[in-house]
C-alpha positions as CSV (number, residue, x, y, z in Angstrom):
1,X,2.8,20.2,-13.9
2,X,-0.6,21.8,-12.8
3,X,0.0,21.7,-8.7
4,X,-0.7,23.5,-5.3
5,X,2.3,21.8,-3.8
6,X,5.6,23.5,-3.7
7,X,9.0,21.5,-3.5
8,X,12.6,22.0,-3.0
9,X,15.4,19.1,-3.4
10,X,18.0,19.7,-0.9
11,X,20.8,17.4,-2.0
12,X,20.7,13.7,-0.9
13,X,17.7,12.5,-0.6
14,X,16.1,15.6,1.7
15,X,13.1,17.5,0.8
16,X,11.1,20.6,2.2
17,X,7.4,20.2,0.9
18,X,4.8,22.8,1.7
19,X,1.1,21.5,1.5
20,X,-1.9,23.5,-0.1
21,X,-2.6,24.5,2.8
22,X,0.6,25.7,4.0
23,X,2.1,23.0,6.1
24,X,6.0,22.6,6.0
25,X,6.9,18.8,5.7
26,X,10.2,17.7,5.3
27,X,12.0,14.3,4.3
28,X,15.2,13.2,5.4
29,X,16.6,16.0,6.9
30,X,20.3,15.4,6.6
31,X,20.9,18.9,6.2
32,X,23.7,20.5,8.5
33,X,25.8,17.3,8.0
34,X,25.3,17.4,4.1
35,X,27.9,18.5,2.1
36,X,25.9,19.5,-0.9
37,X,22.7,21.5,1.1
38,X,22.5,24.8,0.6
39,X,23.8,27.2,4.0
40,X,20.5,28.6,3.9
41,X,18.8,25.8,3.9
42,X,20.7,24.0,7.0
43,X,18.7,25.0,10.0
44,X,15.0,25.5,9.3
45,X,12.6,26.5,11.5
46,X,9.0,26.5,10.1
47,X,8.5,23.1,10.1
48,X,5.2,20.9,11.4
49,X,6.2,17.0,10.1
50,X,9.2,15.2,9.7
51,X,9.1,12.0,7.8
52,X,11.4,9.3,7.5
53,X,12.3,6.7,5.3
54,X,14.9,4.4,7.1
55,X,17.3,4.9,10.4
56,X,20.4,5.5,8.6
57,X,22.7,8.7,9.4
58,X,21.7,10.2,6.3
59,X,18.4,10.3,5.9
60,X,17.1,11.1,9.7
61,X,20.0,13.4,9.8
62,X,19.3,16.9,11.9
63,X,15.7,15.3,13.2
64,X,16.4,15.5,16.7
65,X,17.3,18.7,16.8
66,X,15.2,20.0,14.1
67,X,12.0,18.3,16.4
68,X,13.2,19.6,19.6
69,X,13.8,23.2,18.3
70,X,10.3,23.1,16.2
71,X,8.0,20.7,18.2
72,X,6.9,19.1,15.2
73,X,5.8,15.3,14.3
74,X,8.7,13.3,13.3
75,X,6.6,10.2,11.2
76,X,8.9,7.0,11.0
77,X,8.9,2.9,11.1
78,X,7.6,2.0,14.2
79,X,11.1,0.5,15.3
80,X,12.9,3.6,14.1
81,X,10.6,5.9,16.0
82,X,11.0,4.1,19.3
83,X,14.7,4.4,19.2
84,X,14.3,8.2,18.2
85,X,12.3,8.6,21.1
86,X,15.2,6.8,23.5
87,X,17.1,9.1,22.2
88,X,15.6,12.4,23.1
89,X,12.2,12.3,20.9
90,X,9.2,13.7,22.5
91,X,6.5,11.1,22.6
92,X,3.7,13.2,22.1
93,X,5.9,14.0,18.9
94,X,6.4,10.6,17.5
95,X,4.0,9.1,14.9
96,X,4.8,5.7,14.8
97,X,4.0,3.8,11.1
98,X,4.0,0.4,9.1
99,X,4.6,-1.1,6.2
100,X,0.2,0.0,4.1
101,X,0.2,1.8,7.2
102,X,-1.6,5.5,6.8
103,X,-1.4,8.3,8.6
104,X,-3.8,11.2,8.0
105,X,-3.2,15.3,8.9
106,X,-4.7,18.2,7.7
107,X,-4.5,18.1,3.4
108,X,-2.4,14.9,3.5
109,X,-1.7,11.3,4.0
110,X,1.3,9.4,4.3
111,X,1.2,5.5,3.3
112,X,4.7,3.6,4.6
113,X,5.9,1.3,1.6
114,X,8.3,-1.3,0.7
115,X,12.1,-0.5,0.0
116,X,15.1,-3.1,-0.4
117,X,17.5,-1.7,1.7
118,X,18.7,-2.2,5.7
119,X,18.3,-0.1,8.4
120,X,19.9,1.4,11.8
121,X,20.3,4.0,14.0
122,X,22.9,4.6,16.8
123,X,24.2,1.1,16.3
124,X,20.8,-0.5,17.2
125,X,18.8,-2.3,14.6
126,X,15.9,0.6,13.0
127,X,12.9,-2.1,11.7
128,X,12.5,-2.1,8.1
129,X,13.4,0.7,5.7
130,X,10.5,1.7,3.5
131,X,9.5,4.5,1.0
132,X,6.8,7.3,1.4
133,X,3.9,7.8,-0.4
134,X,2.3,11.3,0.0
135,X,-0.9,11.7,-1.0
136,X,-2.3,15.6,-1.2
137,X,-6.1,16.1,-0.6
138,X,-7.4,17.2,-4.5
139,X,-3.7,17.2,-5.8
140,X,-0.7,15.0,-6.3
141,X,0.6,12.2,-5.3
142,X,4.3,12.1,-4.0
143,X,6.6,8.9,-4.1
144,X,9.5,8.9,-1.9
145,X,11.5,5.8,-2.8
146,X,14.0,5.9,0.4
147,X,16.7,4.0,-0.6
148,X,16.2,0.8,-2.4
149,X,16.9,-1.4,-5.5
150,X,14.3,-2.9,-7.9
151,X,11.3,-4.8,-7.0
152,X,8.0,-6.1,-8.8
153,X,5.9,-4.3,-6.1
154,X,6.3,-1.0,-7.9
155,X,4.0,-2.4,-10.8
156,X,1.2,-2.5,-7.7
157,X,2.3,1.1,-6.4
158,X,1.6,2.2,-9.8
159,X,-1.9,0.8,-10.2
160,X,-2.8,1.5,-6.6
161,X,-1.3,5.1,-5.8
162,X,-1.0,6.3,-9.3
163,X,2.2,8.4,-8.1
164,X,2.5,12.0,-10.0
165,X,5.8,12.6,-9.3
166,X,8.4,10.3,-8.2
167,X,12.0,10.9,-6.4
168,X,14.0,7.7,-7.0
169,X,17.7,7.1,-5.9
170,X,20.5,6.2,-8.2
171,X,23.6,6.9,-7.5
172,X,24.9,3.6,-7.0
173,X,26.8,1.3,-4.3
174,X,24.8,2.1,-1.2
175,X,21.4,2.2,-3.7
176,X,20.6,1.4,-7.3
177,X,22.4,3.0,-10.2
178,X,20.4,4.9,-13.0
179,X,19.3,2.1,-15.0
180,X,17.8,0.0,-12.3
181,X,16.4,3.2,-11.2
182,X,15.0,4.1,-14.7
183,X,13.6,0.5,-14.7
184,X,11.7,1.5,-11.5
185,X,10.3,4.5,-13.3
186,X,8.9,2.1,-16.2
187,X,7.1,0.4,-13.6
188,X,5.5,3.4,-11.8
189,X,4.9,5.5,-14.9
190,X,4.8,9.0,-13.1
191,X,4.4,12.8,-14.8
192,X,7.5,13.6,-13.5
193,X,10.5,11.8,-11.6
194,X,13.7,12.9,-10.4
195,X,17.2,11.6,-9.2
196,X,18.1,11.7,-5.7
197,X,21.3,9.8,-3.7
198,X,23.8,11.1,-5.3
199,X,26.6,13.3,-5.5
200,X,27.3,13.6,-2.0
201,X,29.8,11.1,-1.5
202,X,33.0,9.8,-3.5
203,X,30.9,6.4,-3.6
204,X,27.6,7.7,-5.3
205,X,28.8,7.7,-9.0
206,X,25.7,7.3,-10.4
207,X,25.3,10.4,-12.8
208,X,22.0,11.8,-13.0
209,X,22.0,12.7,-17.1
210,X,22.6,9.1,-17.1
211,X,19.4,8.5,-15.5
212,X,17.4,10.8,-17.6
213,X,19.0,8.8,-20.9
214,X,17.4,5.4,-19.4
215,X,14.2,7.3,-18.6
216,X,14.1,8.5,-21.9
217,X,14.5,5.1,-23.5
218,X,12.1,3.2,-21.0
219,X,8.8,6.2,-20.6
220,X,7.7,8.8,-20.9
221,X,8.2,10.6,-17.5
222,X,9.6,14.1,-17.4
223,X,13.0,14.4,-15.4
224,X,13.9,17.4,-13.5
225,X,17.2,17.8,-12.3
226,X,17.1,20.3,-9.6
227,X,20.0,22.0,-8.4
228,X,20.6,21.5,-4.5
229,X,18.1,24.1,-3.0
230,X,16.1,24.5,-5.9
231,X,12.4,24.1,-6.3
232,X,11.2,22.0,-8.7
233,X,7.2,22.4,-8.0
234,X,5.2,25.1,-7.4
235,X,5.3,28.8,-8.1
């Protein structure tokens, strides 16, 4: 795919995006507590956003940290955000967002979306998880699904973000499995989509060749399946 954005997967559901313009974004960092991130890849340090999905241990992972050592923004749900900041956040370092909500930086936006999941963080109640829609000034659009099941909303996503590449979850028990999840890509129709939330834990069975078999059958989306570490986008 034709694209100024570069990508890595980092196992989970973590990425490290860089923009066209150079800006380091990251999702979900569980890095340093995440068995299947690369060493190298567990304590960045060039990083201007943070966004997150939902409040669970997993997905806001080495945030604090990350934001402290860094100064960067740290983009979440409005409730999740607030308890981040309780918790050692810099205000002037919290972007709080809803559910159509946009935020707009340099050569990007972010648009907070539906997911069907729960949501909390340090025991307390985190809002409502959601997914991530980033959308590159005069390039792609990227669709973090957070951690969900199936909805009918995605048939709207589609028409109204046209996603290019979408990361959906399947590996089961805490999320969807791979045909659900290949169901989902039916309804979005991206260029490209690839597995995330699995692996990590006993739990996550979902297999991501599986996945690419229901993809197969339902589009005609590419699948990568990156390696932990790898890019999948870019030079």
């Amino acid at each position: 795919m034709e694209t100024k954005i570069k990508a890595w997967w980092l196992g989970h559901s973590a990425f490290r995006l860089e923009s066209p313009n150079g800006q380091v974004i990251y999702i979900d960092p569980f890095l340093s507590g995440n068995p299947s991130t690369p060493d190298d890849q567990k304590n960045p340090d060039d990083i201007e956003f943070i966004l997150l999905t939902h409040g669970h241990e997993d997905h806001v992972g080495d945030t604090l940290d990350i934001a402290k050592n860094t100064g960067c923004k740290v983009v979440a749900p409005v409730e999740l955000s607030r308890l981040l900041t309780k918790h050692g956040l810099n205000e002037d370092q919290a972007v709080e967002i809803n559910k159509g909500g946009s935020v707009h930086f340099d050569d990007f936006s972010v648009t907070l979306v539906n997911a069907n999941h729960s949501s909390s963080f340090g025991g307390e109640y985190a809002g409502e998880p959601g997914g991530l829609v980033l959308s590159f000034e005069d390039d792609i659009c990227f669709y973090h699904m957070g951690d969900t099941n199936i909805f009918t909303d995605l048939e709207l996503y589609a028409a109204m973000y046209q996603p290019h590449v979408v990361a959906a979850p399947m590996g089961d028990y805490y999320t969807m499995g791979p045909q659900e999840a290949a169901m989902c890509i039916e309804m979005l129709n991206p260029k490209l989509t690839l597995p995330i939330h699995y692996g990590t834990f006993p739990p996550l069975t979902g297999e991501p060749e599986e996945f690419e078999k229901f993809v197969k059958e339902y589009s005609d989306a590419d699948v990568a399946i990156p390696e932990p570490g790898e890019q999948f986008l870019g030079d």
